[in-house]
Structures are given as C-alpha cells and as structure tokens.
VOMARVO-252341 format. One record per atom (N, C-alpha, C): residue number from 1; residue in three letters; atom name; x negated, y, z. Coordinates in nm, 4 decimals. Layout:
N
<k->NUM	r->ALA	a->CA	x->X	y->Y	z->Z>
...
% end
This chain:
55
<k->1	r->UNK	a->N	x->-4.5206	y->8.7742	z->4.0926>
<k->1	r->UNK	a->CA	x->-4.4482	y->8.8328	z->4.2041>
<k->1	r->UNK	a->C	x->-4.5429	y->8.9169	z->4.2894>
<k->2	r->UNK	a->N	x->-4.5387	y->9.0247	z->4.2771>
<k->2	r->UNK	a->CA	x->-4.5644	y->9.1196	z->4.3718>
<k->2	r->UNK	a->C	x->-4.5191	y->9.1566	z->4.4924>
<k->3	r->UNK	a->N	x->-4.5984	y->9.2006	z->4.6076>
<k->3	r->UNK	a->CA	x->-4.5547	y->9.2105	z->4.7136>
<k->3	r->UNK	a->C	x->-4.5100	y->9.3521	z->4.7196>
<k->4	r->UNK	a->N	x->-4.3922	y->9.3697	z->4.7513>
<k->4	r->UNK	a->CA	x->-4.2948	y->9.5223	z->4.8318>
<k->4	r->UNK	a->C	x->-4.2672	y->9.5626	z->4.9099>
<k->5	r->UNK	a->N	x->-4.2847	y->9.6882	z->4.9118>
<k->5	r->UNK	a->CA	x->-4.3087	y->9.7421	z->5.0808>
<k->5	r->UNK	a->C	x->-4.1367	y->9.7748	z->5.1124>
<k->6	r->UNK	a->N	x->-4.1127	y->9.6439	z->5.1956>
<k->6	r->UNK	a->CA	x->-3.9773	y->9.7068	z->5.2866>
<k->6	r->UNK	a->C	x->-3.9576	y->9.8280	z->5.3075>
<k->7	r->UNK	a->N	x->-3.8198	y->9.9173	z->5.3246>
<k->7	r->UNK	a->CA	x->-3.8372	y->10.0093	z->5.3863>
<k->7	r->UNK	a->C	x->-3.7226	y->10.0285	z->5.4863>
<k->8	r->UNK	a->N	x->-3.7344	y->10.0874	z->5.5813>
<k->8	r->UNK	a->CA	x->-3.6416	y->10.1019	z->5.6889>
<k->8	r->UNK	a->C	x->-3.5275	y->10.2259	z->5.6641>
<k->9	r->UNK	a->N	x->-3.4547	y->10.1876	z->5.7081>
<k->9	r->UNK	a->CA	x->-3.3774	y->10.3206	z->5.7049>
<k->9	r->UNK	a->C	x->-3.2688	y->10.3816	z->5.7756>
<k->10	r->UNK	a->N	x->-3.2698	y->10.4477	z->5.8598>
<k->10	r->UNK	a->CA	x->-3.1968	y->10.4891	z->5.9945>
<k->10	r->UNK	a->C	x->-3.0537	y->10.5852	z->5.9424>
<k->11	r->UNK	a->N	x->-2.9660	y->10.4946	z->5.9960>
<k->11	r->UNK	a->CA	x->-2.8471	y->10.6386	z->5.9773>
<k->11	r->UNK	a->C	x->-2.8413	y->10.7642	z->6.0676>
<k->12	r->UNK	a->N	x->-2.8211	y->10.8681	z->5.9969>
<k->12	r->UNK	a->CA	x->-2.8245	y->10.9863	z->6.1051>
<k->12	r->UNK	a->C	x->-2.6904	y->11.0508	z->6.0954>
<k->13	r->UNK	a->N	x->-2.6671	y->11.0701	z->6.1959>
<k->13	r->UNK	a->CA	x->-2.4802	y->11.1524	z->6.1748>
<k->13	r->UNK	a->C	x->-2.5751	y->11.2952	z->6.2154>
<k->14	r->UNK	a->N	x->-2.5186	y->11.3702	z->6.1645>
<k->14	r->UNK	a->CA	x->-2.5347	y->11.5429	z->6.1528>
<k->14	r->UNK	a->C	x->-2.4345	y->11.5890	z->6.2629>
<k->15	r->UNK	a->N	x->-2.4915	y->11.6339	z->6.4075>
<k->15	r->UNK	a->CA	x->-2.3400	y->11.7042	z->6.5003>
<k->15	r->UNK	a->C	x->-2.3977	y->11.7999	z->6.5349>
<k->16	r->UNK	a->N	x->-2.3547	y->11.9345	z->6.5761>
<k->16	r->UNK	a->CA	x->-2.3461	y->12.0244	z->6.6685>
<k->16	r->UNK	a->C	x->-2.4416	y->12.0454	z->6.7792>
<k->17	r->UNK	a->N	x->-2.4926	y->12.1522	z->6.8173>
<k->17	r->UNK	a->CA	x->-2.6113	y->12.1211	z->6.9376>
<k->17	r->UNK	a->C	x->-2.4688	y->12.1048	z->7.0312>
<k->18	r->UNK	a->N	x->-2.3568	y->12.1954	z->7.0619>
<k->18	r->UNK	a->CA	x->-2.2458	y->12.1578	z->7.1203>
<k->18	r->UNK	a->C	x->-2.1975	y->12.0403	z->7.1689>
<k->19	r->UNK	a->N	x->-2.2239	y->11.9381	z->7.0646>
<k->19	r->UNK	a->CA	x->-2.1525	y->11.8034	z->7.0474>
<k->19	r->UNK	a->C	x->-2.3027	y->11.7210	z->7.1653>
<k->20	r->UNK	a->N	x->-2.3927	y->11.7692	z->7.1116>
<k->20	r->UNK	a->CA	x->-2.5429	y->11.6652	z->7.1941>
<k->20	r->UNK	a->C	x->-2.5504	y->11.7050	z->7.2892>
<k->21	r->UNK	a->N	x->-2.4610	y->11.8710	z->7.3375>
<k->21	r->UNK	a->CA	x->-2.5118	y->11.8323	z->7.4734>
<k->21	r->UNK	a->C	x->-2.4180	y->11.7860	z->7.5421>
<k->22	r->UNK	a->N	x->-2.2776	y->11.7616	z->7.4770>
<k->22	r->UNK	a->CA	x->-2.1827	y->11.7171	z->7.5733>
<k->22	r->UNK	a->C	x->-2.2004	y->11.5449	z->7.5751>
<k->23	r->UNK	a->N	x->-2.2403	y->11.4843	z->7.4865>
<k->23	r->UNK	a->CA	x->-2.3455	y->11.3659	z->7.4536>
<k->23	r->UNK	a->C	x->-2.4114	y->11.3536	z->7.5909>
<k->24	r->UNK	a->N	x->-2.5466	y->11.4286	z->7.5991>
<k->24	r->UNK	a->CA	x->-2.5852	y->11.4310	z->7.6602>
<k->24	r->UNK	a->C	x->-2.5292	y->11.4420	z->7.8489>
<k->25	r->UNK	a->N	x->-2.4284	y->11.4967	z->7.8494>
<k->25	r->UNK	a->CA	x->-2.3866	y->11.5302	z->7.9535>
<k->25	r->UNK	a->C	x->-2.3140	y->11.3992	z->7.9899>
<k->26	r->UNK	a->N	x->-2.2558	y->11.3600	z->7.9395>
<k->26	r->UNK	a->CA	x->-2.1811	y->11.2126	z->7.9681>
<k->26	r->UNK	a->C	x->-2.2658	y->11.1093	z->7.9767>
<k->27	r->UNK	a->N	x->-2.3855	y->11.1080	z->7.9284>
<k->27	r->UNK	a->CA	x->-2.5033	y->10.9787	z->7.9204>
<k->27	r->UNK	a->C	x->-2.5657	y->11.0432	z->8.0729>
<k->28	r->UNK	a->N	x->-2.5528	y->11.1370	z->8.1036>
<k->28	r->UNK	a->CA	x->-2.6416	y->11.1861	z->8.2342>
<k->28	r->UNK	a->C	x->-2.5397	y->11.1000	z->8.3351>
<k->29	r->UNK	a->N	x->-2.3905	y->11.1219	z->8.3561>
<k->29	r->UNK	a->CA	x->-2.3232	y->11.0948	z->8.4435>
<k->29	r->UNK	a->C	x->-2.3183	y->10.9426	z->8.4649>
<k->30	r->UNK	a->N	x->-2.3149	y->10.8737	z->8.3062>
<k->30	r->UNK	a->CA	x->-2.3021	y->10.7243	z->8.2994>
<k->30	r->UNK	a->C	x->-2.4479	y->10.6713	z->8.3355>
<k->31	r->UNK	a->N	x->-2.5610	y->10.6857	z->8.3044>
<k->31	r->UNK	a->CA	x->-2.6760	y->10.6871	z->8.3417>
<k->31	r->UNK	a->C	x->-2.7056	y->10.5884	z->8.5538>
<k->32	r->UNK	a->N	x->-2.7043	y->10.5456	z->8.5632>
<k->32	r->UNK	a->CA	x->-2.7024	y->10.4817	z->8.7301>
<k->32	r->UNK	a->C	x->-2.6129	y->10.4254	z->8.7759>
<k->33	r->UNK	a->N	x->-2.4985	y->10.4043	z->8.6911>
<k->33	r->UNK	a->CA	x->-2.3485	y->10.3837	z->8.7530>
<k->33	r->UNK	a->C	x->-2.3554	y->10.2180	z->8.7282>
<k->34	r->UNK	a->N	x->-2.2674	y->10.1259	z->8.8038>
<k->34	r->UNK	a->CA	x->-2.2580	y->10.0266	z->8.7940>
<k->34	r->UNK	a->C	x->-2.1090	y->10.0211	z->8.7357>
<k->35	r->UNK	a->N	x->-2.1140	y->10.0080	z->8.5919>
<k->35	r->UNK	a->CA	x->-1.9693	y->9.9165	z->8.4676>
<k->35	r->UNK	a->C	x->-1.9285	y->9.8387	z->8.5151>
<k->36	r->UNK	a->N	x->-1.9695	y->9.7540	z->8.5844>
<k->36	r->UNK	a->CA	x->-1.9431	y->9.5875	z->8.5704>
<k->36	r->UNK	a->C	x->-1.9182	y->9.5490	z->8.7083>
<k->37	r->UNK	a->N	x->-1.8356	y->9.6408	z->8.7739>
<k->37	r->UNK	a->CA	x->-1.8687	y->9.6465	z->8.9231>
<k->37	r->UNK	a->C	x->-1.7878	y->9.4929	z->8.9688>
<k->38	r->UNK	a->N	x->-1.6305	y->9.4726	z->8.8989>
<k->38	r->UNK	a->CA	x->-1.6036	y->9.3570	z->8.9439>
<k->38	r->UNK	a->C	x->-1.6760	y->9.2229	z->8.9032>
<k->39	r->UNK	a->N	x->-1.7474	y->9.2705	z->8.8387>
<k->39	r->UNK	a->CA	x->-1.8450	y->9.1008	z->8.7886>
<k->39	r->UNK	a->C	x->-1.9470	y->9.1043	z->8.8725>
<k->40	r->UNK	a->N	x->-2.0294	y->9.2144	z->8.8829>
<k->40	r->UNK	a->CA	x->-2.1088	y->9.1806	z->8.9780>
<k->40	r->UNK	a->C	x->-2.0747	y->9.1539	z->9.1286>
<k->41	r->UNK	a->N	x->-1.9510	y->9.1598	z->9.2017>
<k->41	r->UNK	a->CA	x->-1.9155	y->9.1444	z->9.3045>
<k->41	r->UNK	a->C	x->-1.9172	y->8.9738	z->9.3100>
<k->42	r->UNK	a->N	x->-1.8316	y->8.9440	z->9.2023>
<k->42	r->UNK	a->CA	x->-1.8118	y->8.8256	z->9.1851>
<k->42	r->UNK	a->C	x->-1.9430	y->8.6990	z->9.1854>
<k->43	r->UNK	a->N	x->-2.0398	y->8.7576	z->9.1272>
<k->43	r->UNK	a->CA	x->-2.2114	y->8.7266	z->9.1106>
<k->43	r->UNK	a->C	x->-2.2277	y->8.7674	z->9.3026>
<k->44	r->UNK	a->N	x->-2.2328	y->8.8368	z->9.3248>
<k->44	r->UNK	a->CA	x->-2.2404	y->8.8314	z->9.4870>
<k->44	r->UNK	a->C	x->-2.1947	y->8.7143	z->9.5847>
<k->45	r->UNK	a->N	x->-2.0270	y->8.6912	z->9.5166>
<k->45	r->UNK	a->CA	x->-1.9717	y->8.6247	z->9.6322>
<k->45	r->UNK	a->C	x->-2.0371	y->8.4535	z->9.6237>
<k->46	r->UNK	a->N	x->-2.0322	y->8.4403	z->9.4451>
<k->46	r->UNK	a->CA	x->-2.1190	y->8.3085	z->9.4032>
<k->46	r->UNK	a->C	x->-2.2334	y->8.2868	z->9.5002>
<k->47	r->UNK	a->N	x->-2.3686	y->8.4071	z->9.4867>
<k->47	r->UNK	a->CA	x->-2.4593	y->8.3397	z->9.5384>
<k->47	r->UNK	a->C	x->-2.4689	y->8.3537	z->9.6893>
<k->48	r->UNK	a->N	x->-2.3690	y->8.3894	z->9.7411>
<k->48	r->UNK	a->CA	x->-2.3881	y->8.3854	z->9.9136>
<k->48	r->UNK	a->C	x->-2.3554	y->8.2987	z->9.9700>
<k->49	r->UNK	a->N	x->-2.3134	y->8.1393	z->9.8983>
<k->49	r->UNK	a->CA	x->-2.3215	y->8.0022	z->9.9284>
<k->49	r->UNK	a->C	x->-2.4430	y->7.9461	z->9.8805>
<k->50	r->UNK	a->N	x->-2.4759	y->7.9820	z->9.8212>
<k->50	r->UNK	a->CA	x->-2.6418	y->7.9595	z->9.7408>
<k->50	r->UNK	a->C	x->-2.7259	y->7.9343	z->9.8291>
<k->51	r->UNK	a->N	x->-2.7851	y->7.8013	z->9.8721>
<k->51	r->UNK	a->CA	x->-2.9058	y->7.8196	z->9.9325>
<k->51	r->UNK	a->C	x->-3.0408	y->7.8677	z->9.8802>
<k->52	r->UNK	a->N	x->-3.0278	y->7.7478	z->9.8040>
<k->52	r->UNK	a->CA	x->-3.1470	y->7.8009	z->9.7365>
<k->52	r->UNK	a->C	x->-3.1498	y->7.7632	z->9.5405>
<k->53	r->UNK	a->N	x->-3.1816	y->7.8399	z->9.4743>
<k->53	r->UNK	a->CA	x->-3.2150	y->7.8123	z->9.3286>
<k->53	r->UNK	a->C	x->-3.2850	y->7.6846	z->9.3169>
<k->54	r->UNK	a->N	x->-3.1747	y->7.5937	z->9.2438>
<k->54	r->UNK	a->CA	x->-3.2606	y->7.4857	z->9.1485>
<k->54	r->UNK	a->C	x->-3.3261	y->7.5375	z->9.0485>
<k->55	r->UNK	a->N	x->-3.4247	y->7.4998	z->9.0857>
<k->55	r->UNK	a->CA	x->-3.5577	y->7.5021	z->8.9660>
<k->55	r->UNK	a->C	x->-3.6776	y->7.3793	z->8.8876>
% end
C-alpha cells in the first residue's frame, strides 16, 4: 500500500462579470446588517435579568 496524494477540488460555476458584480453589489448591502434582528432582541431581553454569568 502506497501512500496517495489527496486531491482537492473546488466547484466553479462560470457567470458573467454582469452577474459578479450584481453578486457583489448585494454582498456589499448585506455585508453589516443584522438577519437575526428578532433573535437577537430576544438574547437582549434574556440577559437584562442576568446578573451575572455562571461560570
């Protein structure tokens, strides 16, 4: 038994410079935004009875 060199291998989809920059343009806008806004509120209201972290 010989040892074989794994090899990796990445899928690439082929698009449009058109298509990457509108890609791009939507990753710029989504980029800082908070998704999860009602969960994290919810994570807020939790720990503002919180004294302190058990540890």
């Amino acid at each position: 038994m010989g040892k074989e060199k794994m090899e990796k291998s990445a899928k690439i989809i082929s698009m449009s410079n058109a298509t990457k920059k509108k890609i791009a343009k939507v990753a710029e806008e989504i980029n800082g935004r908070n998704l999860f806004t009602e969960k994290i509120e919810i994570a807020k209201k939790t720990l503002e009875d919180l004294k302190h972290l058990p540890i």
